[in-house]
N, C-alpha and C positions, 0 to 999 in steps of 0.2 A: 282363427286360432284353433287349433286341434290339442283334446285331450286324450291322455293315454292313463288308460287305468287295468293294473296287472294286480291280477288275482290268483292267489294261492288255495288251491284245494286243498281235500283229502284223496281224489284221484287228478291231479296233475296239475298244469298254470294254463288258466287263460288271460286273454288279453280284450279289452273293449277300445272303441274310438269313436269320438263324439266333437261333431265342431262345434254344438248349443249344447252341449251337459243333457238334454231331455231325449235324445234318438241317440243310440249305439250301434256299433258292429260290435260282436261278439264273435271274438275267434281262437280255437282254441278246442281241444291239449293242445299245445305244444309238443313239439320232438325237442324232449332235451340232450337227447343222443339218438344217432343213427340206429341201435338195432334195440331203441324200445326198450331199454334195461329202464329208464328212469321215467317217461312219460306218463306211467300212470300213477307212479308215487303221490306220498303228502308231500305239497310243497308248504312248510311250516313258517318260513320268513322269507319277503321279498324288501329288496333295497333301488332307490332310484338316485344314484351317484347326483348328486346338484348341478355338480361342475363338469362333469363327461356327459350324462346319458346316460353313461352304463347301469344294465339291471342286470342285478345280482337273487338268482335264488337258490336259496337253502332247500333241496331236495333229497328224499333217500331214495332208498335203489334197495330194492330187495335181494335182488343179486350181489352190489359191489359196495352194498350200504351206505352212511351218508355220504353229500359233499357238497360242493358249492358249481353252480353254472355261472354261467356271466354272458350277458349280449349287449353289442353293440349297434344293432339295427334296430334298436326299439322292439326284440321278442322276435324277428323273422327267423335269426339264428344264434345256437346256443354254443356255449364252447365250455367241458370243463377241463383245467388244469391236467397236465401229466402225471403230476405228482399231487396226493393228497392236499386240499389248501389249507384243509385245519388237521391238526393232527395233535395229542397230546406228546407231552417228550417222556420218554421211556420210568423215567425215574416217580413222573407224576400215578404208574400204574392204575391209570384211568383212560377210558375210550370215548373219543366224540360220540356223541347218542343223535345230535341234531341240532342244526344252527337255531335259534330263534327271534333272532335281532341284526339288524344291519345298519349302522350311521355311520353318517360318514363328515372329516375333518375340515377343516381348511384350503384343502386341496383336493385334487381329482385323485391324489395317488392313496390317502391316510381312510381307510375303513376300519371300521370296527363291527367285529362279530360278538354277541352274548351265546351262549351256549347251553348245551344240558351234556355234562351235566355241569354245575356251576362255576360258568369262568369264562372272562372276559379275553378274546385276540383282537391282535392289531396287523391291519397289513400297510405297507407303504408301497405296494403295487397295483393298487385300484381291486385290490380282490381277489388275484389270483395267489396270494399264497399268506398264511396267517402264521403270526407268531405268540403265544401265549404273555398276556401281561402277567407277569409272576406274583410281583409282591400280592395282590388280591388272590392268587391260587395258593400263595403261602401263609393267608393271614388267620392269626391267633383262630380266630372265629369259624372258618371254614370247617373242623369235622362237626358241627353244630350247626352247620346249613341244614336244613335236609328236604326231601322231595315233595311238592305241595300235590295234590291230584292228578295236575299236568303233568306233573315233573319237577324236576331242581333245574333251573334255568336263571339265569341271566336273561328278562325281556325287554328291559328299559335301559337305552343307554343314551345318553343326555349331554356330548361333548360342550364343555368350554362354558356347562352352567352350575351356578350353585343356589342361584337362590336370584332374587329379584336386583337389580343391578349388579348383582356378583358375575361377569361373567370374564375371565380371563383364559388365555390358550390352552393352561395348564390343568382347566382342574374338569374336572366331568362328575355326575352324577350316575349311579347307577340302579339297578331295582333287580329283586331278584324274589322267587318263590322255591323257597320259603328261606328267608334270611335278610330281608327287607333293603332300606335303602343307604346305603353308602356313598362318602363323598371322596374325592383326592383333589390336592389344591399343589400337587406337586409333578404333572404328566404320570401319575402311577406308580410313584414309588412309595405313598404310603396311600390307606385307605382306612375311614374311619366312620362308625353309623350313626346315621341320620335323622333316627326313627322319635322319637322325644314325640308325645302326644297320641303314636298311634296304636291302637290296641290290637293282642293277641289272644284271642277271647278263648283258644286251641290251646294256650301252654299255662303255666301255673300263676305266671305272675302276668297280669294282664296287661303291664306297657311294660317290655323289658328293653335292654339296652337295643338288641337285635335278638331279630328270630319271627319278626313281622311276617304275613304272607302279603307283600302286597303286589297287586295283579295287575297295573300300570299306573306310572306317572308321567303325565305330560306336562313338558311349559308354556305359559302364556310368553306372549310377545314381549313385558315387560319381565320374565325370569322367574314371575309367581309359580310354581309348584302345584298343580291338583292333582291326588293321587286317591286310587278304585282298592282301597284294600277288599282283602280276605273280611266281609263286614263292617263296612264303616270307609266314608268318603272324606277328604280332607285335603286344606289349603296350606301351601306355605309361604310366604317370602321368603324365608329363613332356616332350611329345615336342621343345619348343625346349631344355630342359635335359638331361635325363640321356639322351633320345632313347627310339631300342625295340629292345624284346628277342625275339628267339626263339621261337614258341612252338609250333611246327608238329608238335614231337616227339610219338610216339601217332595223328596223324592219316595215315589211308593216303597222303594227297598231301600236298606244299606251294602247288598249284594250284587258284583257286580265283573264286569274286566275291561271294558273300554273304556278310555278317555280321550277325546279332541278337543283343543284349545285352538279358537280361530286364531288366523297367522295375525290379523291386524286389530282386533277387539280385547286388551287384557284382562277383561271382565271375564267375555262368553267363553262357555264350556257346554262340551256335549257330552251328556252318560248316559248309558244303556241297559236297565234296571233287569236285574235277574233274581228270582224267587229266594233264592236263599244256596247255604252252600249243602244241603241236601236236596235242592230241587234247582234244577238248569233250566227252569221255562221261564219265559216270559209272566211278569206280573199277571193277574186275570185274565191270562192265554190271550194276551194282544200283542203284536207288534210295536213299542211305541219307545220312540227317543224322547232323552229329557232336555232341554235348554237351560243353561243359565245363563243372564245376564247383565249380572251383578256378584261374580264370583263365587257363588252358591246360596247367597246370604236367602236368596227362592228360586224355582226352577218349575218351568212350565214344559207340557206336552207339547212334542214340536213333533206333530202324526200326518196333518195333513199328505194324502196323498198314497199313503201307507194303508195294506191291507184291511179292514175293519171289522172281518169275519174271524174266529179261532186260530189262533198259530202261537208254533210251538219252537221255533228256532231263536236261539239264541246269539247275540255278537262277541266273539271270543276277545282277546287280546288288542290283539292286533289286525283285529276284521276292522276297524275305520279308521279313516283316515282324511285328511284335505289338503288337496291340490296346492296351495298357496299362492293362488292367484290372486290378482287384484280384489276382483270379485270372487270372492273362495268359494270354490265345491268343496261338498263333505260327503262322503261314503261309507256305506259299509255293504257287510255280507253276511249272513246269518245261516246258521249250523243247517238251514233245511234249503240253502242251495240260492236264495235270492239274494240278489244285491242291486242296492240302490242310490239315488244320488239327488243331491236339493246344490243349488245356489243361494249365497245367502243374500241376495237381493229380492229371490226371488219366493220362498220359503215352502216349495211346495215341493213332496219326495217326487222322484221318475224313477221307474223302475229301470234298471240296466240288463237285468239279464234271469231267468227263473228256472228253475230244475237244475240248476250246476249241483256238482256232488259238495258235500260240507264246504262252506268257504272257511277257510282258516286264517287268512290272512288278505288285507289290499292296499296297494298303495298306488298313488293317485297324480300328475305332472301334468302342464303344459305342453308342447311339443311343438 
């Protein structure tokens, strides 16, 4: 078995390949066009279609600013659209700034892009062209979004879940900075916030209906909710019903932006502890991920293998991620250019690749 693990920079996309998870090739920039307009862009969100192959990334271009590539040879080669694939419509007097999210449906053809600035497309052609879901671009709450540090972004989008056995074709989950998380139980024709429990320690009233920053949520295999607020960690079953709970107790910070939920353990969770939100470093300038194994309820250091001298790189968003393999890999990438990778049989990091320029994003597949 070979894996394939696509990483998004701040100067371009590489690609690694691994038949044991602990030895890589590392190859990469990428040409994401022939004459170099785009290869050494931020690549901000990468997508790996389930049911095609195809990878999708969200790159800019300093010259013809952003858009979307697409490959079908696993990264050899890139193709973007003729015509712009995300575009706002005229009337909305707003400009794509940069994709940030890629999931994808039921099919090879149904993708979903989150955006900055905030607002969620859908395309039914595997990627090559997006159409604005409206009701969420129109809703009551939208000029009350507004920009978290990153940006205003849509990063979380969560097809066909709601909560822990909720999961039906129609309804998705969404997250956003700064304007928290939202549910539809109707394909997107209405959308309504989710947020009940989690604090906004930034605005006046410290659990409002919405206006959360929260900085990812992932689900467990059984539909459970763990989500990396702006300060403060949390679970849900339930999040338009019973809402979320607490679960930060054990970990050195409440600061943070990754979340990985193993594909087959609905307990374990992995988070990646950050100083706070006026400091981006690592807790006591270490390297070090946190495990849970029991849904948060305690969370142990899971380092082995990981640096053990001073370091200063952080895991953004969407810097990890797992393969979802039998025996899952877990990866990430961190703001000073390494990234790494553990099995979970096997529990010990391997380093994948060191001195890349900021990794901003990776995602992770069999092949």
């Amino acid at each position: 078995m070979t894996y394939l693990l696509v990483i998004g920079t701040r100067k371009g996309l590489f690609t690694a390949r691994s038949e044991d998870r602990r030895t890589w090739r590392v190859d990469g920039p990428h040409r994401l066009d022939a004459a170099d307009y785009a290869s050494m862009s931020s690549v901000y969100a990468v997508g790996i279609n389930p049911h095609s192959g195809r990878i999708l990334a969200g790159a800019e271009s300093s010259h013809f600013g952003p858009s979307v590539w697409y490959s079908d040879d696993q990264g050899a080669t890139w193709h973007e659209p003729d015509t712009a694939p995300i575009a706002f419509p005229e009337d909305t007097d707003a400009s794509f700034t940069r994709a940030w999210q890629f999931a994808f449906g039921d099919d090879a053809d149904t993708v979903y892009a989150g955006v900055e600035p905030h607002a969620l497309f859908r395309s039914s052609d595997g990627g090559r062209s997006f159409d604005l879901v409206r009701a969420l671009w129109d809703h009551p709450h939208h000029d009350d979004w507004f920009p978290g540090a990153g940006g205003g972004a849509i990063h979380t989008i969560l097809p066909g879940l709601l909560g822990a056995g909720q999961r039906a074709p129609d309804a998705m989950t969404v997250a956003m900075s700064t304007g928290g998380v939202y549910q539809t139980r109707d394909d997107g024709r209405s959308w309504n916030p989710a947020n009940r429990g989690i604090s906004a320690g930034f605005l006046p009233v410290e659990e409002p209906e919405y206006g959360q920053c929260v900085h990812k949520v992932a689900a467990a295999s059984d539909g459970v909710m763990f989500a990396q607020n702006h300060h403060g960690v949390y679970r849900s079953a339930d999040p338009a019903g019973q809402g979320w709970t607490a679960i930060e107790k054990g970990l050195p910070t409440d600061f943070g932006f990754a979340m990985v939920t193993h594909p087959g353990r609905p307990a374990s969770v992995l988070n990646f502890p950050v100083v706070s939100q006026e400091v981006h470093l690592p807790p006591d300038n270490r390297l070090a991920v946190y495990r849970t194994d029991d849904a948060g309820d305690s969370w142990q250091a899971y380092v082995d293998g990981l640096p053990d001298d001073a370091y200063f790189g952080i895991v953004l968003r969407d810097g990890a991620c797992t393969d979802g393999a039998d025996v899952p890999g877990f990866y990430f990438g961190t703001r000073s250019g390494d990234v790494f990778a553990a099995t979970d049989d096997e529990g010990t990091w391997h380093q994948v690749a060191a001195h890349l320029p900021d990794v901003l994003c990776v995602r992770a597949t069999e092949v």
